[in-house]
C-alpha positions in Angstrom: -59.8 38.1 -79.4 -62.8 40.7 -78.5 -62.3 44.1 -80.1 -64.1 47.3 -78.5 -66.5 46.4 -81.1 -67.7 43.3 -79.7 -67.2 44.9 -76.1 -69.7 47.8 -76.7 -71.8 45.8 -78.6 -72.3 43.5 -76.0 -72.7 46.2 -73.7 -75.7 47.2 -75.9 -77.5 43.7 -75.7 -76.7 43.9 -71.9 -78.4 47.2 -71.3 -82.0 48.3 -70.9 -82.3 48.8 -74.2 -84.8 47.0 -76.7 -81.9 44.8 -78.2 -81.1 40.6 -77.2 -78.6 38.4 -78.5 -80.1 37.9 -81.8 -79.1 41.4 -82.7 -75.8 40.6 -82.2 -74.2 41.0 -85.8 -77.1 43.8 -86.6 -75.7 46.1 -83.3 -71.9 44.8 -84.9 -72.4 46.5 -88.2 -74.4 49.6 -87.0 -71.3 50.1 -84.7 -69.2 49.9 -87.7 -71.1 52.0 -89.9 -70.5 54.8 -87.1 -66.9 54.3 -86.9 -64.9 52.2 -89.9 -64.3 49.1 -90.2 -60.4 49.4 -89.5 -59.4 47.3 -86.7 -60.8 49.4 -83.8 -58.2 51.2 -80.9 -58.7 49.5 -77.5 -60.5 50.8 -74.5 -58.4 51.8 -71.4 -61.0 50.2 -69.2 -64.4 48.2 -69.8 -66.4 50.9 -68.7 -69.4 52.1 -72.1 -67.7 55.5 -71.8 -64.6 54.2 -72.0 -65.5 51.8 -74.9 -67.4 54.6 -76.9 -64.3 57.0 -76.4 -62.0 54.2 -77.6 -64.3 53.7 -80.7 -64.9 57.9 -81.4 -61.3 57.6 -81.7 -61.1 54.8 -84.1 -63.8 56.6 -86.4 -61.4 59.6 -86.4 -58.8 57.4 -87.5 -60.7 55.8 -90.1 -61.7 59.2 -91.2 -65.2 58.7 -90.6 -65.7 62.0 -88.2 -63.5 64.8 -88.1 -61.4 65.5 -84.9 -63.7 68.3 -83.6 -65.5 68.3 -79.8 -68.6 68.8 -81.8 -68.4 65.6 -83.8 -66.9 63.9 -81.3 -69.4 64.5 -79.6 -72.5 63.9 -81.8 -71.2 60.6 -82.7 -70.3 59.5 -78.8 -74.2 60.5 -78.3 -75.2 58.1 -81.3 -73.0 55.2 -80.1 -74.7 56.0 -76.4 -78.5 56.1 -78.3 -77.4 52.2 -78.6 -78.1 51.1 -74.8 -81.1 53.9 -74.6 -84.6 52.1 -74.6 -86.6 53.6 -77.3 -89.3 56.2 -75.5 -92.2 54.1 -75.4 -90.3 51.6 -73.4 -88.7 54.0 -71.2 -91.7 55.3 -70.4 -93.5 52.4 -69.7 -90.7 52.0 -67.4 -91.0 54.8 -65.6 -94.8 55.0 -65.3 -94.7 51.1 -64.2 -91.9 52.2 -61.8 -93.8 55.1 -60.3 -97.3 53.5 -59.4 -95.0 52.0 -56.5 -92.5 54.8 -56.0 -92.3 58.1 -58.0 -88.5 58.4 -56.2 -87.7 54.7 -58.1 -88.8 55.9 -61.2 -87.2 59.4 -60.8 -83.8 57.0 -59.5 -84.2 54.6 -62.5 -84.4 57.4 -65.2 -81.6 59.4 -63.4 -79.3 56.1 -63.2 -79.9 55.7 -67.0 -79.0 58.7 -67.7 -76.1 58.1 -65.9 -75.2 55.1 -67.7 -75.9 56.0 -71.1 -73.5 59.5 -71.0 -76.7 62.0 -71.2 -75.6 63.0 -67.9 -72.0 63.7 -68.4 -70.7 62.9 -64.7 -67.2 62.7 -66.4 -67.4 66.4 -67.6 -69.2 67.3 -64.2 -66.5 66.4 -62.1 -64.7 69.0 -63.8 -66.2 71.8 -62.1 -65.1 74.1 -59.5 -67.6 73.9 -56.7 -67.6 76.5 -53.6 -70.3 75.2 -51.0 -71.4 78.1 -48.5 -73.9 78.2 -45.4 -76.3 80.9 -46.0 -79.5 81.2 -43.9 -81.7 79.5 -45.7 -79.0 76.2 -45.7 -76.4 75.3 -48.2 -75.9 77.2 -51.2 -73.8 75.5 -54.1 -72.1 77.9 -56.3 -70.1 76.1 -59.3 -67.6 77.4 -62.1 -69.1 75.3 -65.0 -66.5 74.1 -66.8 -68.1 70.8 -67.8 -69.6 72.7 -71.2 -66.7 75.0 -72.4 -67.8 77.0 -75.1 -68.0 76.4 -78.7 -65.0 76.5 -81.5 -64.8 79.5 -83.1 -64.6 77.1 -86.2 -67.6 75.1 -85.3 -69.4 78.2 -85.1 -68.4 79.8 -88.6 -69.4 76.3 -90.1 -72.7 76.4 -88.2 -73.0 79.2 -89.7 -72.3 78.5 -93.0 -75.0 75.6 -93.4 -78.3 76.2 -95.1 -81.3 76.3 -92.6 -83.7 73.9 -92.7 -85.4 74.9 -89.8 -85.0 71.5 -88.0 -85.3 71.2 -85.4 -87.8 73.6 -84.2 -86.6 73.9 -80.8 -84.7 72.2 -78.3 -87.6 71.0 -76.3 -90.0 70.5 -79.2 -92.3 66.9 -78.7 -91.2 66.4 -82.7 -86.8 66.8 -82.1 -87.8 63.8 -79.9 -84.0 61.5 -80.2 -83.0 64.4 -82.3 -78.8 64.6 -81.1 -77.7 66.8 -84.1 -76.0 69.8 -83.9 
């Protein structure tokens, strides 16, 4: 029987990222090393988000993450690094992609995003939008309620942790696949 294990991880060699079948046991155990190696709580559909939920869940129950949005969090984003090329050959991607079409390589990166969670269209569909004409054509105004805002606990914790001044900023070149806190 396939476990949400073997579902995500063949969702990994499936996907655009830099891993084939041979990697099958090594994408297996880094999966496992993320979440326990309990038997893992099934997915409600096959959908990655739905997989990497189902296995966020079974690293709280093995203990392996607290039951906090931000961990939950951090370690949905590390499952979700799985299917992400690594930079070099997303960007060879996209440059090969826009010497015919700078919209297909704009589409291809925006659909990845899509598809690995960096975009979170789940959390997006949350919010409140109130579309109005205005003269210069349509305005969007939304209620964002796709980021809500911290824990007060998450926050005292932050902090409470030494500073190691990393990472420099949130667009620094150097935090490049940086998904801490």
């Amino acid at each position: 029987m396939e476990t949400t294990v073997d579902q995500f991880a063949e969702a990994v060699i499936a996907s655009p990222s830099q891993y084939s079948g041979m990697d099958r046991i090594y994408i297996h155990n880094r999966i496992l090393a993320l979440v326990g190696d309990a038997e893992p709580l099934a997915a409600t559909d096959e959908r990655l988000v739905s997989l990497a939920d189902a296995l966020v869940q079974t690293a709280i129950k093995n203990e392996k993450i607290g039951d906090t949005q931000s961990e939950r969090e951090i370690l949905s984003d590390q499952l979700m690094d799985l299917v992400t090329p690594l930079p070099s050959v997303l960007n060879q991607v996209f440059w090969d992609k826009y010497q015919t079409s700078p919209q297909a390589a704009t589409d291809y990166f925006f659909d990845l995003s899509k598809s690995n969670d960096y975009i979170k269209t789940r959390a997006l569909a949350k919010n409140v939008v109130f579309p109005a004409m205005t003269a210069f054509g349509e305005l969007e105004i939304t209620i964002n309620l796709s980021k809500p805002e911290k824990d007060p606990k998450a926050i005292a914790a932050a902090r409470n942790q030494p500073q190691n001044g990393y990472p420099l900023c949130q667009l620094c070149m150097e935090n490049e696949g940086y998904r801490g806190r």
